[in-house]
C-alpha positions as CSV (number, residue, x, y, z in Angstrom):
1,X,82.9,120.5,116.6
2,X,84.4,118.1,114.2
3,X,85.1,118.1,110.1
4,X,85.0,114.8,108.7
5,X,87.3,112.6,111.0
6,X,89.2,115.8,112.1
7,X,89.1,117.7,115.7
8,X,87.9,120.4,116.5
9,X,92.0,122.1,116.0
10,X,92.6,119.7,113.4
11,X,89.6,121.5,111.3
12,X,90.8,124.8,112.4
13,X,94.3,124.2,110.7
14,X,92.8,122.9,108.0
15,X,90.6,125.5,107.0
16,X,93.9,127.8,107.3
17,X,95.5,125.5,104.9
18,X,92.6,125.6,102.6
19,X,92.4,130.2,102.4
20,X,96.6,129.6,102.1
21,X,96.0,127.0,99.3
22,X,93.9,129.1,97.6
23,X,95.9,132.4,98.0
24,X,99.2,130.7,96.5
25,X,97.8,128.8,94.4
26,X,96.8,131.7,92.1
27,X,94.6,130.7,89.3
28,X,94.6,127.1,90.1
29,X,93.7,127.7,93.9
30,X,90.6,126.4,93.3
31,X,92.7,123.1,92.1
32,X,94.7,123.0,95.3
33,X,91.9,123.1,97.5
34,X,89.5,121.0,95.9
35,X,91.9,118.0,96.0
36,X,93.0,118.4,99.7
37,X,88.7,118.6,100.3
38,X,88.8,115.4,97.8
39,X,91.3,113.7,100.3
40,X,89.7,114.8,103.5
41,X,86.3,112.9,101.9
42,X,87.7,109.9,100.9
43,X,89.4,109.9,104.6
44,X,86.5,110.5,105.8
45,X,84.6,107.3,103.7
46,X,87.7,104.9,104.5
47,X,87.8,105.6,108.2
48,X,84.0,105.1,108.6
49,X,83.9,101.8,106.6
50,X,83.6,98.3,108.8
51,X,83.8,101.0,111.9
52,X,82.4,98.0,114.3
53,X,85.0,95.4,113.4
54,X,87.6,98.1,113.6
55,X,86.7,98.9,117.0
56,X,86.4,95.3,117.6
57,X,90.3,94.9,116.9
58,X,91.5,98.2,118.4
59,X,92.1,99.3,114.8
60,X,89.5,102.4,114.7
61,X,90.2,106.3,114.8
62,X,87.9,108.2,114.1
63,X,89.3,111.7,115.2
64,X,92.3,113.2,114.2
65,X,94.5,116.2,115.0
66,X,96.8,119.0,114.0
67,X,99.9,116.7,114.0
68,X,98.1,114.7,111.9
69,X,96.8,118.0,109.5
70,X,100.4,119.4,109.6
71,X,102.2,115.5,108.6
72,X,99.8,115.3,105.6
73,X,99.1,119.1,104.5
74,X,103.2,120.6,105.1
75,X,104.0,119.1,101.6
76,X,101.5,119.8,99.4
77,X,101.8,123.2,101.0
78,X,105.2,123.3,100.3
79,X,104.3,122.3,96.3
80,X,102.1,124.7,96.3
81,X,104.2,127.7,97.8
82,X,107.0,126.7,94.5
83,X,103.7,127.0,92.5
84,X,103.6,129.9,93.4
85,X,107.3,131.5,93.5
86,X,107.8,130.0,89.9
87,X,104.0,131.8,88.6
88,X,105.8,135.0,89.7
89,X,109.1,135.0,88.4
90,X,107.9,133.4,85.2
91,X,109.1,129.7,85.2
92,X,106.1,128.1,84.1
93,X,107.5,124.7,83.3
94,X,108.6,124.5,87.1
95,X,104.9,125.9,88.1
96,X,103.7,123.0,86.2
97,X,105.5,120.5,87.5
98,X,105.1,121.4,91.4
99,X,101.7,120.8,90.2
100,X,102.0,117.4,89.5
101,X,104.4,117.4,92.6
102,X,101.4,118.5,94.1
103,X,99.5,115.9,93.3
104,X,101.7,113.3,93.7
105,X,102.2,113.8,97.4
106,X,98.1,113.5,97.7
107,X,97.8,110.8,96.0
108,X,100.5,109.2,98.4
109,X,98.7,110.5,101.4
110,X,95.2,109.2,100.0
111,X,97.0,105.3,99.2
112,X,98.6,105.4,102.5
113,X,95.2,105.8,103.9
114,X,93.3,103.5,102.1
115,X,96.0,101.1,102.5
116,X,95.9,101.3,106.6
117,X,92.0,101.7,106.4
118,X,91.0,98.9,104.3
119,X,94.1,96.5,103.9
120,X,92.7,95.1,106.9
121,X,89.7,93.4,105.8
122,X,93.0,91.6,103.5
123,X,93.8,89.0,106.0
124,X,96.7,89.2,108.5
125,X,99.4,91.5,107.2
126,X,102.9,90.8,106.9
127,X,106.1,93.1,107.4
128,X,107.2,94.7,104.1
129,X,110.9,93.6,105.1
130,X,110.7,90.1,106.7
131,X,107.2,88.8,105.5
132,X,106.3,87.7,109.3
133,X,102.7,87.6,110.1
134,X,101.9,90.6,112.4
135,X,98.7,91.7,113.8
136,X,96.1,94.0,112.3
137,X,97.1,97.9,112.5
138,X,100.8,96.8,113.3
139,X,103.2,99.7,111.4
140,X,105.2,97.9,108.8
141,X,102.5,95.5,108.0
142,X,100.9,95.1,104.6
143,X,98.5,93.3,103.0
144,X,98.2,92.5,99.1
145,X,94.4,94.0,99.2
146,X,95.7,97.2,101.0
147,X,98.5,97.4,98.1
148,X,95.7,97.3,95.4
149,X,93.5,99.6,96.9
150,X,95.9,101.8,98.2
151,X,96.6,101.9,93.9
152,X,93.4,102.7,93.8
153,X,93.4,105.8,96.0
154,X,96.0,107.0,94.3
155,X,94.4,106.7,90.7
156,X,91.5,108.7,92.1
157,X,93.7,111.6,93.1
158,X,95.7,111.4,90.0
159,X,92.0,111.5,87.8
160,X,91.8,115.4,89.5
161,X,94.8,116.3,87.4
162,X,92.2,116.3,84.8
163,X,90.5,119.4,86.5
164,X,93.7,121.3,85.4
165,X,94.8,119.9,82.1
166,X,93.9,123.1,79.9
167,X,95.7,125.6,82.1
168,X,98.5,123.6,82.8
169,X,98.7,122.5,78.7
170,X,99.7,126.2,78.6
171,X,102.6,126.0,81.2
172,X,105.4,123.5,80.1
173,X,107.5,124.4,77.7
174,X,110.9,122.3,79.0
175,X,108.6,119.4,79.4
176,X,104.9,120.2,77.7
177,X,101.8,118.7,79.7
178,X,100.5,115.3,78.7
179,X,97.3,114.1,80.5
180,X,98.2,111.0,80.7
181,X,101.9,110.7,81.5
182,X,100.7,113.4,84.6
183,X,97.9,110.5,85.8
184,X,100.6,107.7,85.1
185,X,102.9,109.3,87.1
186,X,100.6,110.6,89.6
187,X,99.6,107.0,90.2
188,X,102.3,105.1,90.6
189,X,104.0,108.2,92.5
190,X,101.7,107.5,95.2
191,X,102.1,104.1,95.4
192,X,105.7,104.4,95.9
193,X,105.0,107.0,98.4
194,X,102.4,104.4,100.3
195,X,105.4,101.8,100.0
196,X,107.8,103.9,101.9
197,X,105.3,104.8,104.7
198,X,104.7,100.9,105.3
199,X,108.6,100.7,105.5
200,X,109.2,103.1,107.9
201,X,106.5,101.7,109.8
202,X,108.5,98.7,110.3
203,X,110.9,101.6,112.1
204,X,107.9,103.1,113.9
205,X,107.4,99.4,115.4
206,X,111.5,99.4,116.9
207,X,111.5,102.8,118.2
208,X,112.6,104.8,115.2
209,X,109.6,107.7,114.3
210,X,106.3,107.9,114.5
211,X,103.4,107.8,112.4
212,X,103.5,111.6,111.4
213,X,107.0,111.5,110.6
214,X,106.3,108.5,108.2
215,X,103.2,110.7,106.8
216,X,105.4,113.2,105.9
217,X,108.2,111.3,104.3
218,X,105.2,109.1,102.4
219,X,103.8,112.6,100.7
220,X,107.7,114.1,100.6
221,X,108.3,110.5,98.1
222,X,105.2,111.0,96.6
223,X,105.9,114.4,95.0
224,X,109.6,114.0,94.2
225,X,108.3,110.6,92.3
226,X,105.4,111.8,90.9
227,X,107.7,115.0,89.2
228,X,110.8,112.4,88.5
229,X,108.4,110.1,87.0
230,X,106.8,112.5,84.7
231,X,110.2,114.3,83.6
232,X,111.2,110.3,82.9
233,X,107.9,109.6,80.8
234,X,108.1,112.2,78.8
């Protein structure tokens, strides 16, 4: 039994992610889960596309598993649970911002995926820190294509901000919502965070980490950027 291009115990966790999400997440549950589903699919699509020639290069994995649920879902979860705590003891400026938080460390998630998915059909990468050429699928290598669309998976995460924009126009008072500051942020949030997973890649390659641990820093930078951005912008 499989979901998308999860295990069978990768699905499992992630459908216990999904009832947690929704629980915490309150009124904007439905928010919560909708863009981890959103991520899951455009995994899903990524993963699948030019399947032969990934196999052809040792590049292609299809199935993945809780470690891989866990480095990508712990902090959005963790967003979520300050959503939460700051609903309940009335802080709604902070409830709207782990929202964005929220966000920000999917859209990382989503760019770091596209970026290692497609950045591939970009030519051979380079390392981020010494420009050498590297083989495809190398951690640490990059490609100018997967930078742009990993830009682009982030812009499509930060568009489901949209979903929200009424309820969370009521929320900030400290720093009031604006729609597009949140997708601004949102954006380039992820971006940074997809920057930072290729640079700890370079790490993976000499022994330092692993490909989880860099997941979870990439979606850790990608909500602390996404909430520092927006307090910045606005």
């Amino acid at each position: 039994m499989t979901f998308l291009t999860l295990n069978f115990k990768g699905a499992l966790l992630t459908l216990v992610l999904g009832i947690a999400f929704f629980e915490i997440g309150l009124d904007l549950g439905y928010f919560f889960v909708l863009d981890m589903v959103f991520f899951l699919v455009l995994a899903a699509i990524v993963t699948m596309a030019g399947a032969n020639y990934k196999k052809r290069i040792g590049t292609f994995q299809k199935y993945r598993g809780v470690s891989n649920v866990l480095a990508n879902g712990l902090v959005p979860l963790v967003m979520a649970s300050l959503f939460f705590w700051a609903t309940k003891y009335d802080h709604p400026t902070i409830a709207m911002l782990m929202v964005i938080g929220f966000a920000g460390s999917v859209a990382a998630a989503t760019a770091d995926k596209f970026a290692s998915e497609l950045g591939i059909f970009g030519g051979m990468p380079r390392l981020i820190f010494t420009s050498r050429k590297v083989k495809r699928g190398v951690s640490g290598g990059v490609t100018v294509l997967g930078l742009a669309v990993g830009l682009i998976g982030a812009l499509l995460i930060a568009f489901t901000i949209m979903i929200v924009a009424s309820p969370l126009g009521t929320l900030g008072n400290t720093y009031p919502f604006n729609l597009l500051y949140a997708i601004i942020s949102i954006t380039i949030a992820g971006f940074v965070g997809n920057v930072v997973d290729s640079m700890l890649g370079y790490y993976e390659e000499k022994g330092t980490g692993n490909k989880s641990t860099s997941n979870l820093v990439c979606g850790l930078v990608g909500a602390i950027a996404a909430i520092a951005f927006y307090i910045i912008l606005i």
